[in-house]
C-alpha positions as a printed NumPy array, in Angstrom:
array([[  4.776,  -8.573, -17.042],
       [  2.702,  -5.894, -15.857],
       [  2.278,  -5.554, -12.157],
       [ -1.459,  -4.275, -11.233],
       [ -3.141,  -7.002, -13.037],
       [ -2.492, -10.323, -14.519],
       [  0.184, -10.582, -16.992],
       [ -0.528,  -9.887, -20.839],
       [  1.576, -12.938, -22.929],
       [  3.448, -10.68 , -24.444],
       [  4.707,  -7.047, -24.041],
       [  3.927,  -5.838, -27.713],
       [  0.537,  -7.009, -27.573],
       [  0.059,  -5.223, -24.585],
       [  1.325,  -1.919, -25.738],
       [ -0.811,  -2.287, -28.885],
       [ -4.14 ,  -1.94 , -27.758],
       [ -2.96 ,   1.268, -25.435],
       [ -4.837,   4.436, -25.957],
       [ -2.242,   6.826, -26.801],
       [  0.963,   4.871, -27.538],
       [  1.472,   5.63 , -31.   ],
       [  1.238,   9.408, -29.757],
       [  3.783,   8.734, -27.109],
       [  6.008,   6.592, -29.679],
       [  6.678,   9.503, -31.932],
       [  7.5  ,  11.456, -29.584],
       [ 10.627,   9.455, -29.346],
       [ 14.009,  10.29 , -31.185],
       [ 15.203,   6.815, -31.053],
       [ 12.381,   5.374, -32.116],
       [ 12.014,   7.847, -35.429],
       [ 15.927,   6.728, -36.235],
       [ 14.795,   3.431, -35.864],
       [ 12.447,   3.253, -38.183],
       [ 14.384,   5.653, -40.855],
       [ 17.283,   3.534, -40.676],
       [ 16.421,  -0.783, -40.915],
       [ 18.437,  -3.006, -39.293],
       [ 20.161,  -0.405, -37.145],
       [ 19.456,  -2.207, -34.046],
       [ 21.856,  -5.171, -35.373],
       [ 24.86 ,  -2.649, -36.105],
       [ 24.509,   0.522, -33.373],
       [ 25.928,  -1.143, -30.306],
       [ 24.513,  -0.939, -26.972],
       [ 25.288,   1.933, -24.281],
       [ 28.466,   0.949, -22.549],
       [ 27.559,  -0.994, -19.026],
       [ 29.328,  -0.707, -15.805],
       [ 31.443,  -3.913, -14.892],
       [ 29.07 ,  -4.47 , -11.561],
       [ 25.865,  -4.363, -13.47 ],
       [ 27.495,  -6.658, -15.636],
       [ 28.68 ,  -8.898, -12.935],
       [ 25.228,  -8.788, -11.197],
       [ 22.667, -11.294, -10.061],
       [ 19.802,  -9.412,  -8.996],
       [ 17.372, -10.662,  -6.175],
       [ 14.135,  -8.955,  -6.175],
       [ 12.383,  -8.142,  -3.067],
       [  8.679,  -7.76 ,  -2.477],
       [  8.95 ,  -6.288,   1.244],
       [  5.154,  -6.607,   2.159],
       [  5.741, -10.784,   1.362],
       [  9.626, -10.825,   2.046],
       [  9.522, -11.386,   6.052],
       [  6.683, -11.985,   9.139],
       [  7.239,  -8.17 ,   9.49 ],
       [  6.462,  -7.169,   6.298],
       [  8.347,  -4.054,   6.327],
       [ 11.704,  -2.567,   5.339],
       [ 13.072,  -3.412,   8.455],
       [ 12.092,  -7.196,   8.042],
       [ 14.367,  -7.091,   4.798],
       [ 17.42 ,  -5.578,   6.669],
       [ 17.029,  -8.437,   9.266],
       [ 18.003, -10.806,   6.474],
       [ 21.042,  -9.021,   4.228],
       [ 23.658, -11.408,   5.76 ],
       [ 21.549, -14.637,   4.745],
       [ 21.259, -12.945,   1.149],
       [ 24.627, -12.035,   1.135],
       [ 25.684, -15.339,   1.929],
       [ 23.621, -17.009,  -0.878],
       [ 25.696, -15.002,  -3.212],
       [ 23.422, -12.586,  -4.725],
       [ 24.989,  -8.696,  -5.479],
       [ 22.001,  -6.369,  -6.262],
       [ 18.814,  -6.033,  -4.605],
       [ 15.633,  -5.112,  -6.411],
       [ 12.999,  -3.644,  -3.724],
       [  9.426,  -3.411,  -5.293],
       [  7.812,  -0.066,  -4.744],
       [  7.445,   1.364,  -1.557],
       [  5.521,   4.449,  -1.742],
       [  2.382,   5.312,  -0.214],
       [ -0.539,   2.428,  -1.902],
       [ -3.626,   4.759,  -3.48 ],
       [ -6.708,   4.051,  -1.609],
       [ -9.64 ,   4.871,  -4.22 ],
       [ -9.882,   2.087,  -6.908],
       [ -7.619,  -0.428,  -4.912],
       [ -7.214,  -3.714,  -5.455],
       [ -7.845,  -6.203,  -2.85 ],
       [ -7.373,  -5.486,   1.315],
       [ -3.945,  -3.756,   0.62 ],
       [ -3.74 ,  -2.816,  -3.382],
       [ -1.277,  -2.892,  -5.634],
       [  2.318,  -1.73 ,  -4.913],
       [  2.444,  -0.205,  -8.472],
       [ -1.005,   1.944,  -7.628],
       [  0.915,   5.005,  -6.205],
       [ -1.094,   7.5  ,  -4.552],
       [  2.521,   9.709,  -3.649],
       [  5.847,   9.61 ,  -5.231],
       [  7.424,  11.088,  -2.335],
       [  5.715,   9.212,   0.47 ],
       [  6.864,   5.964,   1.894],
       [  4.044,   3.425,   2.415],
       [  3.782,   3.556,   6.565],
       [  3.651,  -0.086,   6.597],
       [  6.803,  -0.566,   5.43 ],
       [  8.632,   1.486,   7.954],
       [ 10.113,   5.707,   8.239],
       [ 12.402,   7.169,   5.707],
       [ 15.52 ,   6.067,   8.189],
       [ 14.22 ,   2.379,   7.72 ],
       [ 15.021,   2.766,   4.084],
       [ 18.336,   4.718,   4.43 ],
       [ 19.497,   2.214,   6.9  ],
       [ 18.707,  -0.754,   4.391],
       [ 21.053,   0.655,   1.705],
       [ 23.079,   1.468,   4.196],
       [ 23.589,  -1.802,   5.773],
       [ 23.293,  -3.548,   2.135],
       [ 26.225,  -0.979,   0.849],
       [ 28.406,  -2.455,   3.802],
       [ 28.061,  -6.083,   2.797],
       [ 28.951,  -5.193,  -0.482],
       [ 25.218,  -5.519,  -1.991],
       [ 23.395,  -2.578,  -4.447],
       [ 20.552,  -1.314,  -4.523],
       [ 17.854,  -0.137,  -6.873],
       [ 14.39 ,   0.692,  -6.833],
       [ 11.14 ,   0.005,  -8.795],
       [  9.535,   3.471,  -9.788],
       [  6.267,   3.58 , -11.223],
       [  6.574,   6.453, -14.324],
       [  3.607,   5.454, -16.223],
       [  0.833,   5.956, -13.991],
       [ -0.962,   6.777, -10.357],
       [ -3.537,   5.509,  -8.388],
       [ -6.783,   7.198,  -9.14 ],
       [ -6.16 ,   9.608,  -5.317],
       [ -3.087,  10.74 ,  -6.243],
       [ -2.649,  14.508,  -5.578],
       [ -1.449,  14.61 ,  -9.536],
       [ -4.942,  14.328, -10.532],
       [ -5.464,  17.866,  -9.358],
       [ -3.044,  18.847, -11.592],
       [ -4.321,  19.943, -14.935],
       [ -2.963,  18.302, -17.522],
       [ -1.035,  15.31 , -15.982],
       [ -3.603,  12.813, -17.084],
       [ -3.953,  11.221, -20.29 ],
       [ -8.25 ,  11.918, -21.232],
       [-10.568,  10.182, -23.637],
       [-12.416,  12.009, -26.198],
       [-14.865,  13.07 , -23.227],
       [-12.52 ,  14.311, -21.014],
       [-12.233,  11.317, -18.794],
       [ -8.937,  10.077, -17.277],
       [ -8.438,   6.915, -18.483],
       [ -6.31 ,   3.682, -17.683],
       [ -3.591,   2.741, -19.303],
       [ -5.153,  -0.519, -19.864],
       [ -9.063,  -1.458, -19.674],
       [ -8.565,  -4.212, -16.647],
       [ -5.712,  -2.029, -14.856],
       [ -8.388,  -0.211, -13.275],
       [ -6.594,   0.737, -10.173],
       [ -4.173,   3.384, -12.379],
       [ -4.628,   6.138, -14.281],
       [ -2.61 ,   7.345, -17.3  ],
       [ -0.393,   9.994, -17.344],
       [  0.444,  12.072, -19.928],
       [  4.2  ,  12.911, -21.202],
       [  3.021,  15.155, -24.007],
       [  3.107,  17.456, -21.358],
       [  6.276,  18.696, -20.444],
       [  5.445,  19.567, -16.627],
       [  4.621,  15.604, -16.559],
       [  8.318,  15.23 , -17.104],
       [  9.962,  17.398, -15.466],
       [  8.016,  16.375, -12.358],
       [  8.864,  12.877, -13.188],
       [ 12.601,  13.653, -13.052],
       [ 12.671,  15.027,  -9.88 ],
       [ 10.742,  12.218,  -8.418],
       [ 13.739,  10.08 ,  -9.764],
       [ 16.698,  12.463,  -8.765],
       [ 14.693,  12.713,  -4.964],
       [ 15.028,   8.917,  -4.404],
       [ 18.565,   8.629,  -5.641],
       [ 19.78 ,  11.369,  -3.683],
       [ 17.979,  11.264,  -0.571],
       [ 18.486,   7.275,  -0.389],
       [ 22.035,   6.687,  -2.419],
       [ 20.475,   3.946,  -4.363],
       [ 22.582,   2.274,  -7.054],
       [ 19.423,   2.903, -10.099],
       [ 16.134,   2.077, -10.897],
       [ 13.84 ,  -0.555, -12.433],
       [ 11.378,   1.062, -14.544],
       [  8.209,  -0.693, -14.193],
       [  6.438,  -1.142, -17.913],
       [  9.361,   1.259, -19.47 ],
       [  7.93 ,   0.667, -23.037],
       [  4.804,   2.92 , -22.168],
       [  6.965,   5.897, -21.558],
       [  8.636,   8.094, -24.319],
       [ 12.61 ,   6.433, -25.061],
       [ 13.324,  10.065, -25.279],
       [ 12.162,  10.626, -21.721],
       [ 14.393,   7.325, -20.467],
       [ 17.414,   9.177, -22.58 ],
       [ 16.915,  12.596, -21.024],
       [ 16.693,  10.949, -17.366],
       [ 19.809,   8.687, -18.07 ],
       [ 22.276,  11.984, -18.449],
       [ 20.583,  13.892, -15.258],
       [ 20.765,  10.773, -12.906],
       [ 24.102,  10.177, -14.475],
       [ 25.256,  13.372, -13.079],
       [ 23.679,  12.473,  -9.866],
       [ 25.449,   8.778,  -9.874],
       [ 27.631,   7.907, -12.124],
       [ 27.537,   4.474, -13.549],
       [ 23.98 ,   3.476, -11.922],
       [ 21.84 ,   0.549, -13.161],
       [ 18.631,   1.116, -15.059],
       [ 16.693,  -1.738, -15.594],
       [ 13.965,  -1.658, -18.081],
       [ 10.396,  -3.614, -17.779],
       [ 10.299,  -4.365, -21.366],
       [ 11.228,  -6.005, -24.514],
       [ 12.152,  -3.162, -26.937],
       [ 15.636,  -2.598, -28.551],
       [ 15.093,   1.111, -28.412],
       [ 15.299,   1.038, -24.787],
       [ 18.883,   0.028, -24.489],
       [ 20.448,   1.954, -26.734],
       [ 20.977,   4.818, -24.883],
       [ 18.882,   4.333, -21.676],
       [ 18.742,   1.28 , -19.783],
       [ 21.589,  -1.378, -19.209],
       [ 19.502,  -3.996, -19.472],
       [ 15.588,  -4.77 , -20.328],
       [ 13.392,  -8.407, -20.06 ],
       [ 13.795, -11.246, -22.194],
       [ 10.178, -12.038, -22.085],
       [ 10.039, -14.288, -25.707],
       [ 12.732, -16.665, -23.983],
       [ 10.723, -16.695, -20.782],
       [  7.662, -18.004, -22.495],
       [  9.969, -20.425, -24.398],
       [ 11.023, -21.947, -21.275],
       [  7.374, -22.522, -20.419],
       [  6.529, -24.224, -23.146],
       [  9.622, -26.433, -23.085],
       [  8.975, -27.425, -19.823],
       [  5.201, -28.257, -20.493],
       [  5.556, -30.157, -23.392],
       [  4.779, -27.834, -25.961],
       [  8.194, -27.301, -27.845],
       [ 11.433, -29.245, -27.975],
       [ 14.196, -27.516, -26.379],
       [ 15.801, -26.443, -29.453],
       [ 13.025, -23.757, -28.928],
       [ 15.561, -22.104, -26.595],
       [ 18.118, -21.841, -28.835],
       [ 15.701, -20.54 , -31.726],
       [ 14.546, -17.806, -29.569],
       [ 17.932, -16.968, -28.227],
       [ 19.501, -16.205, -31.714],
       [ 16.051, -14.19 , -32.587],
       [ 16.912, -12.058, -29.456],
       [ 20.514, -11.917, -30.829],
       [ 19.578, -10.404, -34.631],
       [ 17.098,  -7.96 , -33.634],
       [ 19.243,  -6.156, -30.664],
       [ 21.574,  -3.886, -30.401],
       [ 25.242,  -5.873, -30.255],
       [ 26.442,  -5.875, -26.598],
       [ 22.425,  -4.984, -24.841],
       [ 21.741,  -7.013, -21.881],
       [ 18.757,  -9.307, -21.418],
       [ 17.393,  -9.741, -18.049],
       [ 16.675, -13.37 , -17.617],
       [ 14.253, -15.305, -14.922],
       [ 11.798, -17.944, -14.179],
       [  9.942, -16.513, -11.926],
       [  9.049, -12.82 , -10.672],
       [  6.147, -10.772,  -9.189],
       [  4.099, -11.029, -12.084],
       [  4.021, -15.059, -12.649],
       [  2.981, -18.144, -10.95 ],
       [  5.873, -19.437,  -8.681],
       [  8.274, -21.346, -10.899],
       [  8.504, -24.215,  -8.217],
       [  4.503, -24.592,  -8.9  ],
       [  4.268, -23.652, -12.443],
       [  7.25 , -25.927, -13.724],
       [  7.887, -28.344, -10.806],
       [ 10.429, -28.472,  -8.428],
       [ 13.268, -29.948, -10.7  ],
       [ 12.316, -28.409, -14.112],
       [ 12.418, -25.17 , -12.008],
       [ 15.835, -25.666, -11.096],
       [ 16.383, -26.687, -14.326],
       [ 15.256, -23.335, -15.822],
       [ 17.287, -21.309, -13.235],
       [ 20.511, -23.832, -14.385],
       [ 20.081, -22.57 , -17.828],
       [ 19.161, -18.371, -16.967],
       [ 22.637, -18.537, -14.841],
       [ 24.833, -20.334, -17.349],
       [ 23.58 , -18.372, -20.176],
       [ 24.324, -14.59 , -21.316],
       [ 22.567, -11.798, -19.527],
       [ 22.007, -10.465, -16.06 ],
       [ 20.09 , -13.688, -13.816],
       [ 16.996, -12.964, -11.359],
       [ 16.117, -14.486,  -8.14 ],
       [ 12.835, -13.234,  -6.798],
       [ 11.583, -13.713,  -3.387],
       [ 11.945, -16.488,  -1.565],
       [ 12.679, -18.666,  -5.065],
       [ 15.895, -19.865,  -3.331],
       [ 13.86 , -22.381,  -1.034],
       [ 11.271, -23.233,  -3.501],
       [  8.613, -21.18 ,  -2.511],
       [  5.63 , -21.639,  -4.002],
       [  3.44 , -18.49 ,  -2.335],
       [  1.655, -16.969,  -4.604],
       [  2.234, -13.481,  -6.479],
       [  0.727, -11.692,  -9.504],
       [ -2.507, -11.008,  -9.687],
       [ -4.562, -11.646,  -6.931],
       [ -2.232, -12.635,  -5.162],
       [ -0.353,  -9.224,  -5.15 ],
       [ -3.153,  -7.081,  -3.624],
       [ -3.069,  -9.296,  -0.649],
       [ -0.141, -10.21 ,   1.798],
       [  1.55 , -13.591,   0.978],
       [  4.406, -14.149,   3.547],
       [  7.177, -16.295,   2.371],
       [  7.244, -19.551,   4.586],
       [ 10.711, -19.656,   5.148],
       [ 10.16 , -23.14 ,   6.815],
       [ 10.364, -24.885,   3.137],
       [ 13.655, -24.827,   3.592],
       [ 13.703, -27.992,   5.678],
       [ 11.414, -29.519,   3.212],
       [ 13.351, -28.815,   0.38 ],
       [ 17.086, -28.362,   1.449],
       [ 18.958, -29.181,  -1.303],
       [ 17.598, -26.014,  -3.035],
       [ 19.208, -22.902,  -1.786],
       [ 22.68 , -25.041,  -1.842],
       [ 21.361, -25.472,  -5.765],
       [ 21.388, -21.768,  -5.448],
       [ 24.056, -20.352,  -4.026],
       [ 26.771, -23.24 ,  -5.698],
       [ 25.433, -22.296,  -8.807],
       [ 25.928, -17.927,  -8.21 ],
       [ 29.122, -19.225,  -7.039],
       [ 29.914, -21.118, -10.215],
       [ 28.811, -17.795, -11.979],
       [ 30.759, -15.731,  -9.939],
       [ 34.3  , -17.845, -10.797],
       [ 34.113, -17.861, -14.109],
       [ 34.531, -14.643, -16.713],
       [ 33.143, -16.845, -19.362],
       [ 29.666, -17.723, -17.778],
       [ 29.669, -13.282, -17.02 ],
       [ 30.984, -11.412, -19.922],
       [ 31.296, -14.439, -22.34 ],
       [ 30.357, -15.632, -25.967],
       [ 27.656, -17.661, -26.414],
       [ 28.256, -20.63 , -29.654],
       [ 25.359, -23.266, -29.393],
       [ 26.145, -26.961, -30.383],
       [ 24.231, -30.429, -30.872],
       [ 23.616, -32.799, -29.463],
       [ 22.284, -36.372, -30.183],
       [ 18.96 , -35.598, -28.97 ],
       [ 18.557, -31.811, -29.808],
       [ 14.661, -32.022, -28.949],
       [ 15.729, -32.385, -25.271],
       [ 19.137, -31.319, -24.382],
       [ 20.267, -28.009, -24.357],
       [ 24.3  , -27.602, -24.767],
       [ 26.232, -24.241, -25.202],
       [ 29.472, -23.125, -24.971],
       [ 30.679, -19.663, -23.348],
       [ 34.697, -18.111, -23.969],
       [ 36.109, -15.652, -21.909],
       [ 39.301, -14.44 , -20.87 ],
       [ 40.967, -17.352, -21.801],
       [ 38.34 , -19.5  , -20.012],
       [ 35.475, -22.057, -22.042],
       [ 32.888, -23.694, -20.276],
       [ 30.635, -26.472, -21.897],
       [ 27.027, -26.428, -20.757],
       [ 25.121, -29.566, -21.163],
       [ 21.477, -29.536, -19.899],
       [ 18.912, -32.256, -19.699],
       [ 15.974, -30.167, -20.336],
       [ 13.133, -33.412, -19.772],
       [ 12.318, -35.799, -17.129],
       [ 13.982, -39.116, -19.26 ],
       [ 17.296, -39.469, -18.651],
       [ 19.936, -38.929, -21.542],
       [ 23.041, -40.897, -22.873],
       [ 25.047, -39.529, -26.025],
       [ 26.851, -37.512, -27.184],
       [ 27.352, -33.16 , -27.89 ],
       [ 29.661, -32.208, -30.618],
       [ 31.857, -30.844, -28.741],
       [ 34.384, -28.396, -30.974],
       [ 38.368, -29.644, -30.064],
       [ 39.535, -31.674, -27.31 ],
       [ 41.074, -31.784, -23.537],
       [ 37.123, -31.242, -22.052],
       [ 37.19 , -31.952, -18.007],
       [ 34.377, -32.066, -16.085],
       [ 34.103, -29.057, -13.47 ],
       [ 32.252, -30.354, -10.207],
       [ 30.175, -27.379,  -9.977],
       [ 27.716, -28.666,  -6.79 ],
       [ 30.343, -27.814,  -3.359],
       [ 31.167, -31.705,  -2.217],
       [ 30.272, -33.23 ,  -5.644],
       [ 33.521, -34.839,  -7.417],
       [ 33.387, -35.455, -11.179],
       [ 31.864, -38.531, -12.919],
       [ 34.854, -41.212, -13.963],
       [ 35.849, -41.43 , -17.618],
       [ 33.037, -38.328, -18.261],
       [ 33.199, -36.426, -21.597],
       [ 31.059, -34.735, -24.147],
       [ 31.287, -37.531, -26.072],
       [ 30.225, -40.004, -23.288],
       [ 27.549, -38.022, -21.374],
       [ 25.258, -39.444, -19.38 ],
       [ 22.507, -36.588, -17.691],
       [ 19.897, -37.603, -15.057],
       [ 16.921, -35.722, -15.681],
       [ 16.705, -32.114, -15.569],
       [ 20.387, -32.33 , -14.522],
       [ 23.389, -30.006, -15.654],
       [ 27.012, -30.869, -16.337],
       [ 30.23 , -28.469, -16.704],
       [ 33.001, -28.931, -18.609],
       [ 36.19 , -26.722, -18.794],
       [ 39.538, -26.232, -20.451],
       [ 41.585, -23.547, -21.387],
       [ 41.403, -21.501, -24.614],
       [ 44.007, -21.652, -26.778]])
């Protein structure tokens, strides 16, 4: 979850212990409404989101890792190969200048950022940049970038600033956190803090047309400061993407399109290890669904920057599994780095202050996994009701360890039926109506003979589509 360190278990906790929060909390309009007025996150619907941000999958790029290069240039050199796989928006992890004082490991953190208007020199010149959006925009790909609004690295010229820095009771800069020692805390009681925060933001969208931001741990800075940003870049780009690091109903509301659905994440571990049947899933899906705004967006994954490599954490078919489930279901779906081939080099923390190249040669090892990939983003891509649909969960004969959903669209239902253990399954889901066919999802794959909800046999781990047409 957070980017400089390992990842706290869960975003609240995180933000609990953090000096200052409740100070920075208040100082938020939506947050004061929100706690005036209960339940108003169940009947105040979300912001309104464009149709492509809607429509997205996002792939998120960590440049230093992405390529042998390890540079901007190293990213561009792949678009057509990302392109192909299906994906519409890439996520580039920062790429400023890396603070030197404090640093983490031989190269530090990415989110340790010593100049907001500096590109790190190992990633490449300004044009390097510009000609990656460019050359994404032409393949039909966005664009957005992580920016780091919560703190600097410790050399930062902001630290010469008086006032920019959040102090302890002795007039120390502090961290936002004890153990993200690389960062120090800045403070948006002060209005200058702000204001120079927004012009960091409006620099990179105008001087690099990007398509929006990701707004790396977004619930540490003021919702009013993520409102008052939204209507400036909005008038800089209209209809942009702002994703928020988080998992905090304020957020979306007025902000940010869509933020992280870190309880279902954690779910999803447990499932897969054991810990919880996979009605889990559904339990925390509907818990996401009654305390959030109707219509926010949930940004759903397996794996990112932050985490242990789902291929290693979950196994190679659980971890397909996972993804199965995070494209079929509502929300905005993440690839990130290299998960398309099963790679299992290591981010997070160490692993992120060091370089990590992806070893694109596990594709030969493991080739049925970007096909996985890219028929499944296809299967997304054809059908309204896997992208803007309704969700209505069903049961199944063995509830503990098959998941089964279905979405409505447009005149379009799909049936999901997932296999979420390693023991095959034969039964039945309660399927609501009749005149269910099988969709052959996989590109070569024909449908099983005689193959219904109500005779369903699943290999382990496997998914199965059905289809008809709504009434």
């Amino acid at each position: 979850m957070r980017s400089t360190c390992a990842a706290p278990a869960d975003a609240r906790t995180a933000a609990g212990g953090r000096l200052g929060t409740l100070r920075r909390a208040f100082t938020s309009t939506s947050l004061l409404l929100a706690l005036a007025l209960p339940g108003r996150s169940e009947s105040v619907p979300a912001r309104p989101t464009p149709d492509w941000v809607r429509d997205a999958v996002v792939y998120e790029v960590f440049p230093r890792a992405f390529s042998p290069e390890g540079n901007l240039a190293g990213v561009t050199a792949r678009l057509d190969q990302l392109r192909e796989l299906g994906v519409s928006v890439l996520w580039l992890m920062p790429v400023h200048e890396i603070g030197l004082k404090g640093r983490k490991g031989s190269l530090g953190s990415p989110y340790a950022v010593r100049d907001y208007y500096s590109l790190n020199p190992a990633y490449g010149q300004p044009e390097d940049l510009q000609r990656l959006v460019r050359e994404s925009h032409a393949r039909g790909l966005r664009v957005i970038l992580d920016v780091v609004m919560n703190h600097t690295a410790w050399d930062s010229p902001l630290l010469q600033r008086p006032g920019f820095h959040t102090r302890d009771a002795q007039g120390r800069v502090v961290s936002p956190e004890p153990d993200w020692s690389d960062v120090a805390d800045l403070d948006y009681g002060n209005p200058a803090v702000r204001a120079y925060m927004l012009h960091v933001m409006r620099h990179w969208l105008h001087a690099y047309d990007l398509d929006g931001f990701r707004c790396d741990v977004a619930w540490l800075v003021p919702t009013d400061f993520w409102e008052q940003a939204r209507l400036e870049l909005e008038q800089l780009k209209p209809g942009l993407f702002l994703l928020a690091e988080a998992d905090e109903p304020a957020l979306v509301r007025q902000a940010f399109d869509a933020d992280y659905a870190w309880p279902f994440f954690h779910a999803l571990n447990d499932v897969v290890w054991g810990l919880r049947p996979a009605s889990a899933l559904r339990g925390e899906w509907e818990r996401e669904q009654g305390r959030r705004p109707p219509g926010a967006l949930r940004l759903r994954f397996s794996d990112n920057h932050d985490e242990r490599r789902a291929a290693s954490r979950l196994g190679e078919r659980a971890a397909l599994a996972a993804a199965a489930l995070n494209f079929t279901l509502d929300g905005i779906p993440l690839l990130y780095n290299g998960q398309e081939i099963g790679d299992t080099a290591e981010s997070g923390a160490p692993a992120l202050f060091e370089r990590l190249p992806i070893f694109w040669g596990m594709e030969s090892r493991r080739p049925d996994v970007r096909p996985f990939f890219r028929d499944l983003i296809a299967l997304r891509a054809a059908s309204p009701a896997l992208r803007r649909g309704s969700v209505e969960w069903l049961d199944s004969d063995d509830p503990a360890r098959v998941l089964s959903y279905v979405r409505r669209a447009e005149g379009q239902e799909l049936l999901i039926a997932l296999n979420f253990s390693n023991r095959p399954f034969g039964g039945a889901v309660s399927a609501p109506g009749q005149g269910w066919t099988e969709r052959a999802w996989r590109a070569g794959a024909a449908p099983a003979d005689g193959a219904s909800p109500a005779r369903l046999v699943l290999r382990p781990w496997e998914l199965r589509v059905f289809e008809r047409r709504a009434n």
